[in-house]
N, C-alpha and C positions, 0 to 999 in steps of 0.2 A: 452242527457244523460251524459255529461260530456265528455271531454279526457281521454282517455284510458293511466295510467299509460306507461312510454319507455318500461318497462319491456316486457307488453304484446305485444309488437309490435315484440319482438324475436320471431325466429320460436319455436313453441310449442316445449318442452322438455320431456324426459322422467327423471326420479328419477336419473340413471346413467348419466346423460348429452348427450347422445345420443338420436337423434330425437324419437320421439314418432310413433309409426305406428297409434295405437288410442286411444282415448283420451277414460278414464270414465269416464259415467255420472250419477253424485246421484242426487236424486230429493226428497229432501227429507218433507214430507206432515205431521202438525204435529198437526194430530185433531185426537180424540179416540170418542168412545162413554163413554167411562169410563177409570178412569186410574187403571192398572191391580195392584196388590200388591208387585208386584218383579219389577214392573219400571222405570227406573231410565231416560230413555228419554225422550228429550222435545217435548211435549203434549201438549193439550188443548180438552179442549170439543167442539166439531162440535157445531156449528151456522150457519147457512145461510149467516150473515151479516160479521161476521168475515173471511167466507172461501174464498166469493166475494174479499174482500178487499185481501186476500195472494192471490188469482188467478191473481188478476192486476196484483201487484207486480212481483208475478214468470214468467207471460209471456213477463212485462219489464228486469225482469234479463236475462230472455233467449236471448230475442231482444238485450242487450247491452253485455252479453258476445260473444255472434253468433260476433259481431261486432268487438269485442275486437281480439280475437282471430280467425278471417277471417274464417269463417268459416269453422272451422276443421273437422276432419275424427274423428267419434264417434266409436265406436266400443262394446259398451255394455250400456244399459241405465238401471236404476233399482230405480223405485219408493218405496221408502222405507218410515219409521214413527217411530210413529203414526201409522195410521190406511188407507193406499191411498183406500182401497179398498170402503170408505165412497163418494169418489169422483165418483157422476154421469157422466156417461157413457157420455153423450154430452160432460162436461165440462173435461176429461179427452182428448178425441179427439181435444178440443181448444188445448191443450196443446202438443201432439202429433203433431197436425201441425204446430204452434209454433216452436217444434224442428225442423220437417222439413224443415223449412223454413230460420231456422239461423243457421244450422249445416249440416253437410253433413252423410250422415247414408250409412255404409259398407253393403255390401253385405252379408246377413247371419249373421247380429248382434243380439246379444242375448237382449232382452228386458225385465226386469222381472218387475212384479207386487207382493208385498206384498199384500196377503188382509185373511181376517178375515172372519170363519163363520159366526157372526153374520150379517154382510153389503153382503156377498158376499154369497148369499141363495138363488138364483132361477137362470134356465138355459140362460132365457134371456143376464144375467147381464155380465155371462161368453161368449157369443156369440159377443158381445159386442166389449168385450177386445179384441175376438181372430179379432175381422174383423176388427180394427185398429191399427193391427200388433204385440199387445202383444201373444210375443209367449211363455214365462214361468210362472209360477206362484209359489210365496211361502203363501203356506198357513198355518196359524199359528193356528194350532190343538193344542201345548201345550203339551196334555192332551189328551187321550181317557179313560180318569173316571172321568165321572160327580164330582164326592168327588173331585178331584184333581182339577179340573177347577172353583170350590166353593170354596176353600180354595188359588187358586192363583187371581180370582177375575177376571174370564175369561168371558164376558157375553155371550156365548154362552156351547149348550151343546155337547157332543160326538155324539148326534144323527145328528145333525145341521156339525161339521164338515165332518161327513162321507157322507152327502147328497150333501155339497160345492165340496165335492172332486169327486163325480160320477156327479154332474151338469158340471164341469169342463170338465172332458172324454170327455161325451157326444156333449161338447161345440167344441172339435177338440183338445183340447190339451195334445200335446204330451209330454211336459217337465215341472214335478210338482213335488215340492219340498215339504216336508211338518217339520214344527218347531216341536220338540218336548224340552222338560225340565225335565232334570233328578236329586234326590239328594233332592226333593220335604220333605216339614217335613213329616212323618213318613210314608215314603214310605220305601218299603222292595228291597230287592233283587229281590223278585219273583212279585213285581209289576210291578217292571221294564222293566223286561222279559216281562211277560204279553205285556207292552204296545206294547213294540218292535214286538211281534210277531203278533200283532194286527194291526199296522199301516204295517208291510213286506205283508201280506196279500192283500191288498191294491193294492201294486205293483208299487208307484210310484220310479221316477228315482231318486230321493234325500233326502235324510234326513239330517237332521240337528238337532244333539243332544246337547243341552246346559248345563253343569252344574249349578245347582241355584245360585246366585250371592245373595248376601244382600246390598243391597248399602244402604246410605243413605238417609236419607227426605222420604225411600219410608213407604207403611206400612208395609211390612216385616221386616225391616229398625226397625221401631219404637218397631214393638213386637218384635224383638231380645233384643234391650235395656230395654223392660221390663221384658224379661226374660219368654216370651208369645211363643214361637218360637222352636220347638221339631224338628231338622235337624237329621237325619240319622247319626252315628256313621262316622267316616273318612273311618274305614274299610270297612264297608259296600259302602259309596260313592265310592270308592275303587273297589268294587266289582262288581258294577254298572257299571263303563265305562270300566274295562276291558271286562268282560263277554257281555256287550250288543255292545261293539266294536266286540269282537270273532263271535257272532250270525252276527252282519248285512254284515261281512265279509264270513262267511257261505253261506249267501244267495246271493249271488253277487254283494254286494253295496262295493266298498273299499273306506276306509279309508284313503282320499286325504290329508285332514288336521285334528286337534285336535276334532274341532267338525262336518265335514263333511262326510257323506258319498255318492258316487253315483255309480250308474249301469255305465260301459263301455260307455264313448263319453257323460254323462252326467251332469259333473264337474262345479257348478259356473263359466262361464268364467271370469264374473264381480269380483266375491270377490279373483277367483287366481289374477286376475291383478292386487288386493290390495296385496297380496302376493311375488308376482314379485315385487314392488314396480315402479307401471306403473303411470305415471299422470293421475292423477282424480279432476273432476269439481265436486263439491256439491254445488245444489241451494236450495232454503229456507232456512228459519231461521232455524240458527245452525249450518246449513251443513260446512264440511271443503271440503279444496280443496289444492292440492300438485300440483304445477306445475314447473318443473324446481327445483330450489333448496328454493321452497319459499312453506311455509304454510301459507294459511288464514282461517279465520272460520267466516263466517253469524253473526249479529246482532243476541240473542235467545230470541225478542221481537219482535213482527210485528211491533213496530211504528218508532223501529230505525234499524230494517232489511228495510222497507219501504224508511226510509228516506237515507239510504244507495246506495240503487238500484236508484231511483228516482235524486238524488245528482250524479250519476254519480261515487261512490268512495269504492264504493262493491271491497273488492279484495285488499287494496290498504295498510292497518294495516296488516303486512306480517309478519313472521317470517325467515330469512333465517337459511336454517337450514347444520348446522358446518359437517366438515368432521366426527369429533363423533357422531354425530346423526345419521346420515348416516350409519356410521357402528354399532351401537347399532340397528338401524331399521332392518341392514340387517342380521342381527343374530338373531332378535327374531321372525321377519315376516319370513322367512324362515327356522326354525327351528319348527315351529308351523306346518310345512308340509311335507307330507310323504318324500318329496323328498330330504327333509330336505336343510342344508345350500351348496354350493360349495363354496369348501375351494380356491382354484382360484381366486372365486369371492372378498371373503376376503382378501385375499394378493395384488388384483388390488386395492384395498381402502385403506389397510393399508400399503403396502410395508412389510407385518409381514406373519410370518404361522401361524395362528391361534393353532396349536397344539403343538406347541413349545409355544407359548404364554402363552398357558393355559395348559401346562401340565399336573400338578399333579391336576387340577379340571377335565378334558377329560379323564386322567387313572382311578381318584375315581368313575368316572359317565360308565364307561366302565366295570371295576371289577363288580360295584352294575348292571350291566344287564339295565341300564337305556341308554346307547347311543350305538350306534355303526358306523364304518365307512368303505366302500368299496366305491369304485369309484371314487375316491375324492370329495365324500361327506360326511359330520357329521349328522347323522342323530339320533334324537329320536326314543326307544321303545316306546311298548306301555302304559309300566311301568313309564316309562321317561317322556311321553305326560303327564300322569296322577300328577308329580309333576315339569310339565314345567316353572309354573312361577318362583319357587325357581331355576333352572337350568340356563334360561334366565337369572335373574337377575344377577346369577355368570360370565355367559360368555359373558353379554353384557355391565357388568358395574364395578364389582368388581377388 
């Protein structure tokens, strides 16, 4: 498969330069049944013939980075997409052994599975997952109104995920996340609600509330530009992620990060370790990967992800990334969470106090009730969360 870059032959690093305890691994599957209207990730349409041909390839990647990097300590794996939940039950376990086999897997690692009501509909399929050690699940509900999942281009219905998620239980699983999207075109305040109080019923351990995104190339993308496209007032969006952060914090889910919530001891371990800025592998196409002070990203074609993997030189088109990137990541990935940024942490990277630095932006963002700081941390309200990207961009760039 090629020589392995000198690089990889260092011991694995973490984001800080201090060794890694475990590594993350994204696996990332990128076949849908259909591509949703708010999507902006790389996709394809499920084939038989197509998915053979990435199965080669990923359990070659796996086989050559297991080797590259001596078989490391993994410590959270999460199939993500697209759609993994489309991938048959055998040919998920090829892949599960695969890791076994080129990685070394911690004791009590978190494993998650994305999947989808529509692929992920009868008890068997969940029985499945759980007896080849998938122990979490994030299931992408969306939507609990029909109306809302026809208009984001969701193929399945509310009926379908609320059956996914009691086939789940039933299956043995204890740690279940469930996607929803908020901010939807002319959705109100009290739909919102609604859904919130709809999916807390429910009673899983995580939720995950997204605000709607427009990006481009998608179709919501396209009927914005034609002016097709009726989004919710700011104040209203406004009133959405305050009020529906206030309820799931009522019911005991807190508010870990901007769009996270979960019950006590039930927190992504996977996506805090993108928070921390912990090294993390991404396989298939597209995927990125941080290791050390170096970014790569996946070919986001199968024929030159293929010829990547196969060539032996996956990994190899790096970015090293500068003392400012670093500090710009550690300000905005750590500000995005409850726990917000430590300012220590900042001054070991900058040699600077951050609040001397940025004084008169820290007192304006202070006076307006958007940040605060005890403990020597800087951390976001929930007002603050709510116009984070303009806050970030001041304290991480300007």
């Amino acid at each position: 498969m090629g020589l392995a870059p000198a690089f990889f032959n260092a011991p694995l690093l973490q984001g800080d330069g201090k060794e890694a305890r475990n590594l993350l691994l994204y696996i990332h599957v990128p076949f849908c049944r259909s591509k949703c209207h708010y999507c902006a990730f790389h996709s394809q349409v499920f084939n038989q013939v197509t998915f053979a041909w990435y199965l080669k390839t990923l359990l070659a990647e796996i086989e050559l980075w297991g080797k590259r990097l001596k078989s490391p300590s993994i410590g959270t794996i999460f199939f993500g997409g697209g759609t993994p939940s489309l991938i048959p039950p055998f040919q998920l376990e090829m892949i599960m052994d695969a890791l076994r086999k080129n990685f070394t897997f911690t004791k009590g690692m978190e494993i998650t599975l994305e999947a989808n009501p529509d692929s992920a509909n009868d008890l068997s399929y969940f029985q499945a997952l759980n007896s080849m050690g998938i122990n979490r699940l994030s299931l992408g509900f969306q939507s609990l109104d029909d109306r809302n999942l026809v208009e984001l281009g969701r193929p399945h219905s509310a009926r379908q995920a609320a059956e996914a998620y009691f086939f789940a239980r039933k299956a043995g699983f204890n740690n279940i996340s469930i996607d929803l999207i908020w901010g939807l075109p002319n959705q109100k305040v009290k739909d919102w609600n609604n859904e919130l109080r709809a999916v807390v019923k429910l009673k899983p351990e995580h939720i995950s509330c997204y605000g709607l995104s427009i990006e481009p190339d998608t179709v919501f993308g396209k009927r914005e530009q034609a002016m097709d496209l009726v989004l919710p007032p700011d104040g209203e969006q406004a009133r959405m992620f305050i009020y529906g952060a206030e309820f799931l914090e009522s019911m005991g889910y807190i508010q870990y990060e901007i769009s996270n919530f979960a019950r006590m001891g039930f927190i992504s371990r996977h996506n805090q370790g993108y928070w921390d800025r912990l090294d993390y592998l991404g396989l298939g196409p597209s995927a990125v990967s941080t290791i050390g002070a170096r970014r790569f990203t996946n070919p986001l074609y199968m024929d030159e992800y293929d010829a990547a993997v196969r060539g032996g030189y996956a990994g190899e088109d790096y970015e090293e990334l500068t003392d400012e990137i670093k500090v710009q990541e550690l300000v905005m990935l750590s500000l995005r969470t409850s726990k917000g940024l430590k300012l220590s942490d900042y001054k070991e990277l900058t040699g600077t106090d951050l609040t001397k630095e940025k004084k008169s932006i820290i007192n304006a963002l202070y006076k307006n009730g958007l940040c605060r700081m005890s403990g020597g941390f800087l951390r976001l309200t929930k007002n603050g969360m709510l116009v984070s990207n303009s806050i970030l961009q001041s304290l991480a760039f300007d």
